[in-house]
C-alpha positions as CSV (number, residue, x, y, z in Angstrom):
1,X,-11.3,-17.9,34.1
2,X,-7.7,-18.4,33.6
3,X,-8.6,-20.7,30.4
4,X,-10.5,-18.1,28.8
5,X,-7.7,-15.1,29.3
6,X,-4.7,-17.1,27.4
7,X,-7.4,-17.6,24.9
8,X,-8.6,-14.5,24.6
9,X,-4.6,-13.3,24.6
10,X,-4.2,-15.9,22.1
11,X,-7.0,-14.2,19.9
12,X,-6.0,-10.6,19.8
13,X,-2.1,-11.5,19.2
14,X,-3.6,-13.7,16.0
15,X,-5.3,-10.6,15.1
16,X,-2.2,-7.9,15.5
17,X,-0.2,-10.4,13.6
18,X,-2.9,-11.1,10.8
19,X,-3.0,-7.0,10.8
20,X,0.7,-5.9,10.8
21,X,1.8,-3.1,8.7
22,X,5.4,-3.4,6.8
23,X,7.1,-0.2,8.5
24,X,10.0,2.2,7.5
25,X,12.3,4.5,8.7
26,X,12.6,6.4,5.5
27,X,10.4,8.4,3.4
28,X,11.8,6.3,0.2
29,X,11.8,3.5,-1.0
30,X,15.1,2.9,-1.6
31,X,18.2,3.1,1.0
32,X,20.2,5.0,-2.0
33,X,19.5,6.9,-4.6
34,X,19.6,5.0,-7.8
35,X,19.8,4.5,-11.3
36,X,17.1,4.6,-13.9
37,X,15.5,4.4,-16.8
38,X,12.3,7.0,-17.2
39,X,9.8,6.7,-20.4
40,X,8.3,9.7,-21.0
41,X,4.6,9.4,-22.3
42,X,6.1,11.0,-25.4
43,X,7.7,8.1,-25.8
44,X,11.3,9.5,-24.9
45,X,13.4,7.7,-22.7
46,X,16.1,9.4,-20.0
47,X,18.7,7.4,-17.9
48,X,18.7,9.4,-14.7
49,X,21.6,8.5,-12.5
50,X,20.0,9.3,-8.9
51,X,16.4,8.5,-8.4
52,X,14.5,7.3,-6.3
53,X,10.3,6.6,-5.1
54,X,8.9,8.8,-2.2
55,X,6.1,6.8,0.0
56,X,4.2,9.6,0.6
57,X,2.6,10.2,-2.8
58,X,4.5,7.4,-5.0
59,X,6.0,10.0,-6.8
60,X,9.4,9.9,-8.4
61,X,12.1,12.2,-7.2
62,X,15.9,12.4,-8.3
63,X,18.9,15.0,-6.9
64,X,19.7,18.1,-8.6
65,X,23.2,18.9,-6.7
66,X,22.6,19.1,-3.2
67,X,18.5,18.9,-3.4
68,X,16.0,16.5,-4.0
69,X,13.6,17.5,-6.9
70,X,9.9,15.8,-7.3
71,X,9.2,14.7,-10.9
72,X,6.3,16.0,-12.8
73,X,4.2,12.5,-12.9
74,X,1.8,14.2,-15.6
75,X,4.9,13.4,-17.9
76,X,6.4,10.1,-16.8
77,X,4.6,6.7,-18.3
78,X,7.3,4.6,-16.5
79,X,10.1,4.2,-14.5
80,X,12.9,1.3,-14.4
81,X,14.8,0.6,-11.8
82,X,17.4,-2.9,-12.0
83,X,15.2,-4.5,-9.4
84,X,11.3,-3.8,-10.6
85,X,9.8,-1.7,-13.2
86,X,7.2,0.8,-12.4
87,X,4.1,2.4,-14.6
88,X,2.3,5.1,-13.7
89,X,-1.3,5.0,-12.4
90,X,-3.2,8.0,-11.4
91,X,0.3,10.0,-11.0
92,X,1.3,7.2,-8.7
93,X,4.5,4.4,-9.6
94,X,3.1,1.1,-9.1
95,X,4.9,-2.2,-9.7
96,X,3.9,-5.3,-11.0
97,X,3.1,-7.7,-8.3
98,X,2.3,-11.2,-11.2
99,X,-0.1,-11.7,-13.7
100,X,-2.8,-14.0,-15.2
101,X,-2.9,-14.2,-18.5
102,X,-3.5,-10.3,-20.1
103,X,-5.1,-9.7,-16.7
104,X,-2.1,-8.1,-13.8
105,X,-2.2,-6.9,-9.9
106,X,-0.3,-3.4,-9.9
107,X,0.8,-2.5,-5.8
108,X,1.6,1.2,-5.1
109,X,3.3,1.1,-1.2
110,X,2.6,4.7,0.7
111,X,3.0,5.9,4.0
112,X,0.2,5.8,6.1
113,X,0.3,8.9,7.9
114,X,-2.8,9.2,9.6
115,X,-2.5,5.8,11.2
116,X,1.2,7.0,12.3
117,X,-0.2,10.1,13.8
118,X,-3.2,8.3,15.5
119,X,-1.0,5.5,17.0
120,X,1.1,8.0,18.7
121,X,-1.2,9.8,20.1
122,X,-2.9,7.0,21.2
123,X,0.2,5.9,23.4
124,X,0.4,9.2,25.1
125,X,-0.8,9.2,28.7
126,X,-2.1,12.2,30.0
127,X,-2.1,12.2,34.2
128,X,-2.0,15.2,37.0
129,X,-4.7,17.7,35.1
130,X,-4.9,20.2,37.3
131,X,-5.9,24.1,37.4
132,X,-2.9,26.3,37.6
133,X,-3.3,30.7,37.1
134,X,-6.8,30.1,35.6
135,X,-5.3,27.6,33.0
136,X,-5.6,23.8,33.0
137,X,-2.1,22.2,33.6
138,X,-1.5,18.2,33.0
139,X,1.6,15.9,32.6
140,X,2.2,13.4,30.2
141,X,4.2,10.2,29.9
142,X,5.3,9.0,26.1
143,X,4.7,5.5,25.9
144,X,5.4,4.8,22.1
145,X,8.3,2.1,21.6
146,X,10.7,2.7,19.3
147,X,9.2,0.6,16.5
148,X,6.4,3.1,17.0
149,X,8.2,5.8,15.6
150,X,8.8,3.6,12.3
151,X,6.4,4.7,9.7
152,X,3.9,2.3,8.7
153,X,3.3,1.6,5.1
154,X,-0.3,0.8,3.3
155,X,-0.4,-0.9,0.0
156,X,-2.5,0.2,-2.5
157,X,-3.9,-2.2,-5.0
158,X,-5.3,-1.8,-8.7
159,X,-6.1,-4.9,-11.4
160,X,-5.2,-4.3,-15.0
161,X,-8.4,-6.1,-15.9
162,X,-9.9,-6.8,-19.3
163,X,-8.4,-4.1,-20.8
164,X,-8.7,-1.2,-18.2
165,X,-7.5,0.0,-14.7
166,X,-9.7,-1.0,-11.8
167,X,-8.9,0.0,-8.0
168,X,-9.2,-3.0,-5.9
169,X,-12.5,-2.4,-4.0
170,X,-15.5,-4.5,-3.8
171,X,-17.7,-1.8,-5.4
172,X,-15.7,-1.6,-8.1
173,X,-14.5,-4.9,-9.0
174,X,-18.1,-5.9,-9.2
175,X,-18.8,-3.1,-11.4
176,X,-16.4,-4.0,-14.1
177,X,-17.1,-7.8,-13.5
178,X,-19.3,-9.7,-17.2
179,X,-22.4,-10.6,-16.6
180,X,-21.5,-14.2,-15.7
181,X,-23.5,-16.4,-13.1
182,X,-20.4,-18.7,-12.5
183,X,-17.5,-15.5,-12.2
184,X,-19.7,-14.1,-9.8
185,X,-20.2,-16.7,-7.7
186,X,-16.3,-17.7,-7.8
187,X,-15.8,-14.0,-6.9
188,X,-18.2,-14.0,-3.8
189,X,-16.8,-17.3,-2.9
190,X,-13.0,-16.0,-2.6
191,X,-14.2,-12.5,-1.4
192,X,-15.6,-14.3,1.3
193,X,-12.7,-17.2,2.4
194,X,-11.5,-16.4,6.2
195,X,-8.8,-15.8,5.4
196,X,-9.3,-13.4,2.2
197,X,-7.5,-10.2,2.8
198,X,-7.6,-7.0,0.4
199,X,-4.4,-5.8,1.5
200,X,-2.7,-9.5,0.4
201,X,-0.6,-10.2,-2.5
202,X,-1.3,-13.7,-2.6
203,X,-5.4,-13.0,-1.6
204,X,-5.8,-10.3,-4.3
205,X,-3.6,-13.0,-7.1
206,X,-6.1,-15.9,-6.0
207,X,-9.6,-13.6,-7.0
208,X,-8.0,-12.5,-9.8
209,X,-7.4,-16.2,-11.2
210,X,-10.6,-16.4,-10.1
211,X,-12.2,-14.1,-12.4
212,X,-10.0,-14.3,-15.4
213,X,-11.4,-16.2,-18.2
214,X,-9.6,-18.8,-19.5
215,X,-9.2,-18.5,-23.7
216,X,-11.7,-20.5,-25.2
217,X,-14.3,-20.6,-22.5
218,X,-15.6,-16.6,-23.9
C-alpha cells in the first residue's frame, strides 16, 4: 500500500511539472517600457520611445504622458523591439520562435484568465454554512499561495506554412496538410510521440520539420 502511494505521488508531481504554466506578475511583457520600431501596413515606420506588449490581448500599447494608450492593431504590420521582432497575426503580436526553411512557428504569450480565476476559487474553502435572519451565512478560509496570485500565461501557436497562416490545431493542420501518404504518416507519428505537447516550442519545431518538404523532393 505504501509502494503504490509514493508512486502514485510520484505520478501526479510528473504530471504538474509536465503541465506548468510560465506565470507573471505583470500584465506586460516587459518590466519597462521600451523602445521601438513600429511598421505600419502602409509601409511607414515610427520609432516610439515607450512601448510595450499587454498579455491580455497581445496588443501593443505605449505612454502618452501619464497614461497608457492601446495601439490600433488594424494599423500595425510589426513591431521591433532590440530583443525580438513581432508581426501581427489576427491583431495579435507574435514572435518568431525558429524556422524551417520558408516554413516558421509564430508564439503569441496571453494571460490565461479563466484558469487564474478558476484556480482561485478552487482554493477557497467554504466551512460553518449556517442559517442566520432567514439568510444562509458561511465562513471561508483563502488557501491560495502566493505563487497563486501570479498570473499564468498560455502560449498561443500559429505555423507560417506553405505560404499561409495556420493556427496550431489538429483540425487544422490536417486541413492545410498535401495530399502526401508519407507527410501524413510522419505527422500522425510525431502527433502521437508521449511526449508530444501542443503547447511546446521544441514539440511544435519537431512536426514542423516533420512536414516541411525538403527542395527537390516536390
Amino acid at each position: 500500500m505504501i509502494k503504490k502511494t509514493i508512486l502514485l505521488t510520484m505520478f501526479v508531481m510528473a504530471a504538474l511539472v509536465s503541465t506548468a504554466q510560465q506565470r507573471t506578475t505583470q500584465a506586460t511583457l516587459y518590466k519597462q517600457f521600451k523602445p521601438s520600431v513600429i511598421t505600419l501596413k502602409t509601409g511607414r515606420t515610427i520609432n516610439q520611445s515607450h512601448t510595450n506588449v499587454f498579455l491580455k490581448n497581445g496588443s501593443l500599447v505605449y505612454l502618452n504622458g501619464e497614461y497608457t494608450m492601446e495601439a490600433n492593431m488594424e494599423t500595425i504590420a510589426a513591431v521591433e523591439f532590440d530583443d525580438r521582432k513581432f508581426i501581427n497575426i489576427n491583431n495579435q503580436l507574435a514572435y518568431m520562435v525558429d524556422s524551417v526553411g520558408s516554413n516558421i512557428l509564430y508564439r503569441i504569450d496571453l494571460l490565461d484568465l479563466n484558469a487564474y480565476n478558476q484556480n482561485l476559487r478552487n482554493n477557497i474553502n467554504i466551512s460553518n454554512m449556517g442559517f442566520e435572519s432567514g439568510a444562509i451565512t458561511t465562513t471561508s478560509m483563502d488557501l491560495n499561495s502566493e505563487d497563486d496570485y501570479k498570473l499564468p500565461i498560455f502560449s498561443h501557436y500559429y505555423f507560417f506554412y506553405n505560404g499561409e497562416f495556420v493556427k496550431v490545431h489538429e483540425r487544422d493542420i490536417s486541413r492545410v496538410l498535401p495530399k502526401d501518404k508519407d507527410l501524413k504518416r510522419k505527422y500522425r507519428t510525431i502527433i502521437g510521440m508521449d511526449d508530444f505537447s501542443w503547447n511546446s516550442d521544441n514539440s511544435l519545431m519537431k512536426l514542423l520539420k516533420a512536414i516541411t518538404v525538403k527542395e527537390g523532393e516536390q
